[in-house]
C-alpha positions in Angstrom: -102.3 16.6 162.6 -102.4 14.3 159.6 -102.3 16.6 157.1 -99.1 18.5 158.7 -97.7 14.4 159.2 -97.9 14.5 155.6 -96.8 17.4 154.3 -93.1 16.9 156.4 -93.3 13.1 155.1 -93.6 14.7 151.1 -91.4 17.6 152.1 -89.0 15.2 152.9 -89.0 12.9 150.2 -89.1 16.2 147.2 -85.9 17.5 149.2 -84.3 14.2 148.5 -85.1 14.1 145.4 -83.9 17.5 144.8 -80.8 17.4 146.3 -78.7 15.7 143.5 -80.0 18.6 141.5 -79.3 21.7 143.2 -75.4 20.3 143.8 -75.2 20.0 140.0 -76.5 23.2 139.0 -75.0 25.2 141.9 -78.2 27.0 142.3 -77.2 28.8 138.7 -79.9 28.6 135.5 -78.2 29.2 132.1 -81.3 28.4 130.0 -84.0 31.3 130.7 -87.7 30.0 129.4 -88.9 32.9 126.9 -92.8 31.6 127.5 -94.7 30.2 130.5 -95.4 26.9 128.9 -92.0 26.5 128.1 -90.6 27.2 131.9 -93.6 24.5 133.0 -92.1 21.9 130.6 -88.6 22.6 131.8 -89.9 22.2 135.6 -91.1 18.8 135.1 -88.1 17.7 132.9 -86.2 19.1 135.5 -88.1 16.9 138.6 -88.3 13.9 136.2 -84.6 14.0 135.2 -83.5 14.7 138.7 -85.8 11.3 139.8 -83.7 9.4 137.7 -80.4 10.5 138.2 -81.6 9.9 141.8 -83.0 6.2 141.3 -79.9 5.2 138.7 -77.3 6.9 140.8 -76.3 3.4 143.1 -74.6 3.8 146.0 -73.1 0.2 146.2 -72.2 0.5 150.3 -75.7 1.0 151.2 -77.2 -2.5 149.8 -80.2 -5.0 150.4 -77.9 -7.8 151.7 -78.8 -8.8 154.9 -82.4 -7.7 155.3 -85.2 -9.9 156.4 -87.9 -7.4 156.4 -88.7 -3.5 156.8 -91.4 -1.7 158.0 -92.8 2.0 156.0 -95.3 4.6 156.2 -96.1 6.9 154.0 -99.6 9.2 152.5 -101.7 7.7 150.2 -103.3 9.0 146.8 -105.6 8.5 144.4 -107.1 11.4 141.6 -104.4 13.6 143.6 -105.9 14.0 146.7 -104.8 12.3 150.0 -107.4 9.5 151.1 -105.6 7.8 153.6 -102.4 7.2 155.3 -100.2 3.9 154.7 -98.6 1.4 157.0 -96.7 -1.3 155.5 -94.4 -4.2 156.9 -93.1 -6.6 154.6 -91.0 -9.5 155.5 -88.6 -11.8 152.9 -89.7 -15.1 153.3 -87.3 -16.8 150.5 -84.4 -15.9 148.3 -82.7 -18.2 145.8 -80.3 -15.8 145.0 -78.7 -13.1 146.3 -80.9 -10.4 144.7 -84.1 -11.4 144.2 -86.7 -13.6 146.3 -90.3 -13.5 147.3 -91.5 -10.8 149.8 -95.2 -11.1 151.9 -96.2 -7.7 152.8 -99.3 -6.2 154.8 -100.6 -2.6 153.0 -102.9 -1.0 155.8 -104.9 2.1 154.7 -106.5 4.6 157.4 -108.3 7.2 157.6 -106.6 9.2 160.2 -109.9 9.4 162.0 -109.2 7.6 165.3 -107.6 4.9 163.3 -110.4 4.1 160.6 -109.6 1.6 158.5 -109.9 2.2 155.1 -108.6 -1.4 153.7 -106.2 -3.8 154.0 -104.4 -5.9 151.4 -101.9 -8.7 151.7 -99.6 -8.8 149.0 -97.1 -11.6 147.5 -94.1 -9.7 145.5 -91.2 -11.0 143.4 -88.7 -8.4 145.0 -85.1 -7.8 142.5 -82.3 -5.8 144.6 -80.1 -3.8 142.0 -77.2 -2.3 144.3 -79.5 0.1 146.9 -82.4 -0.1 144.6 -85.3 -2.3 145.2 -88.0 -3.5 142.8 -91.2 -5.3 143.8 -94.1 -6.7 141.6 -96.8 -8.4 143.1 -100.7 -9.1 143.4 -102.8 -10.6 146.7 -106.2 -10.3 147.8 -107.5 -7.7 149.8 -110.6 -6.2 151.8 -112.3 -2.8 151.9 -113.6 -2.3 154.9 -115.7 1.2 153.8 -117.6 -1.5 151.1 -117.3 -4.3 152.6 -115.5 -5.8 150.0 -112.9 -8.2 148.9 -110.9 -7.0 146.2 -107.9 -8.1 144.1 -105.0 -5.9 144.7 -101.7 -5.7 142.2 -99.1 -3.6 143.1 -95.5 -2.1 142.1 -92.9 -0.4 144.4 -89.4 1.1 144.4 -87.5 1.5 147.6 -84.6 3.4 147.3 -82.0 3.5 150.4 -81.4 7.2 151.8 -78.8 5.8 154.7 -78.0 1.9 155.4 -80.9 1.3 157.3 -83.9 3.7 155.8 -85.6 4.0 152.4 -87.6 6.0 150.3 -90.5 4.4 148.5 -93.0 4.8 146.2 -96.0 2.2 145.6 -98.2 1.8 142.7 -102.0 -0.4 143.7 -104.5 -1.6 141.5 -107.4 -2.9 143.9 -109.7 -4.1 141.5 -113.1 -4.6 142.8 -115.8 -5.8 139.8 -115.8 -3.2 137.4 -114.2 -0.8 140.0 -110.6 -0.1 140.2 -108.7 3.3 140.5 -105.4 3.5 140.5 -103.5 4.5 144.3 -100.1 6.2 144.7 -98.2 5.7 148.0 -94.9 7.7 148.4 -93.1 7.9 152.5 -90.1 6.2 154.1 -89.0 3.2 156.0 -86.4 1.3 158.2 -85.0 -2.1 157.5 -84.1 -4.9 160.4 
């Protein structure tokens, strides 16, 4: 069950992405790769332009105004193999200006096993709205369960709205524990309220 959970939960989030790209290019190639190394080159230029365009392209009715808080989930990665599955919630707790403010959120990792909990970190971000773009940079502590560990956790993450009330995201987490760290990649959705 968790692996079909998330393989509809990356599904979904490639087809977004490659939306803005198959309504430019009609579906039509005019550049035909003469080699197989050049035709894998074009194919990531290809998803990494079309992540871009997607990320720079601002819709300016679907904006951050107005939100106290969301709540995402997502699959989690790390040397390319899922590891765990990702529960957030993260609430905005103060905002001197329109855009920007400090966000508290709550990473939970499991398992999938009957709920195992892989860790847990706690997480204070500088958040910076740009139109229905959101950036967050942050650090808090945290606490491998699996080790029995605290561990110092930094993290980055980009929300990007897909309607007024849901988001795409994708988180970046240091846990550094001692001389062990590895680097974790989160990608799912989320709603807002």
């Amino acid at each position: 069950m968790k692996t079909v959970k998330t393989k509809i939960v990356l599904l979904s989030i490639l087809s977004l992405l490659a939306l803005p790209a198959l309504a430019q290019t009609n579906g039509v190639s005019t550049n035909a790769p003469t080699a197989t190394s050049n035709a894998a080159s074009n194919s990531i230029t290809a998803a990494v332009g079309t992540a871009y365009t997607w990320l720079t392209s601002f819709n300016p009715t679907n904006t951050w105004v107005g939100a106290h808080g969301y709540v995402q989930t997502g699959a989690a990665y790390q040397n390319q193999l899922q590891f765990a599955d990702a529960l957030e919630a993260g609430f905005n707790v103060w905002s001197p200006a329109t855009n920007s403010g400090v966000t508290i959120s709550d990473n939970l990792l499991t398992a999938g096993v009957a709920g195992t909990i892989v860790n847990d970190s706690i997480d204070f971000a500088w958040r910076y709205d740009i139109h229905d773009v959101q950036l967050q940079f942050g650090a808090g502590p945290g606490y491998d369960k699996l080790n029995e560990k605290v561990f110092a956790d930094i993290m980055g993450e980009i929300q990007k709205h897909t309607t007024p009330n849901t988001h795409a995201y994708i988180r970046l987490d240091l846990p550094f524990e001692g001389k062990k760290s590895a680097l974790e990649l989160i990608a799912g959705i989320g709603g807002e309220f």
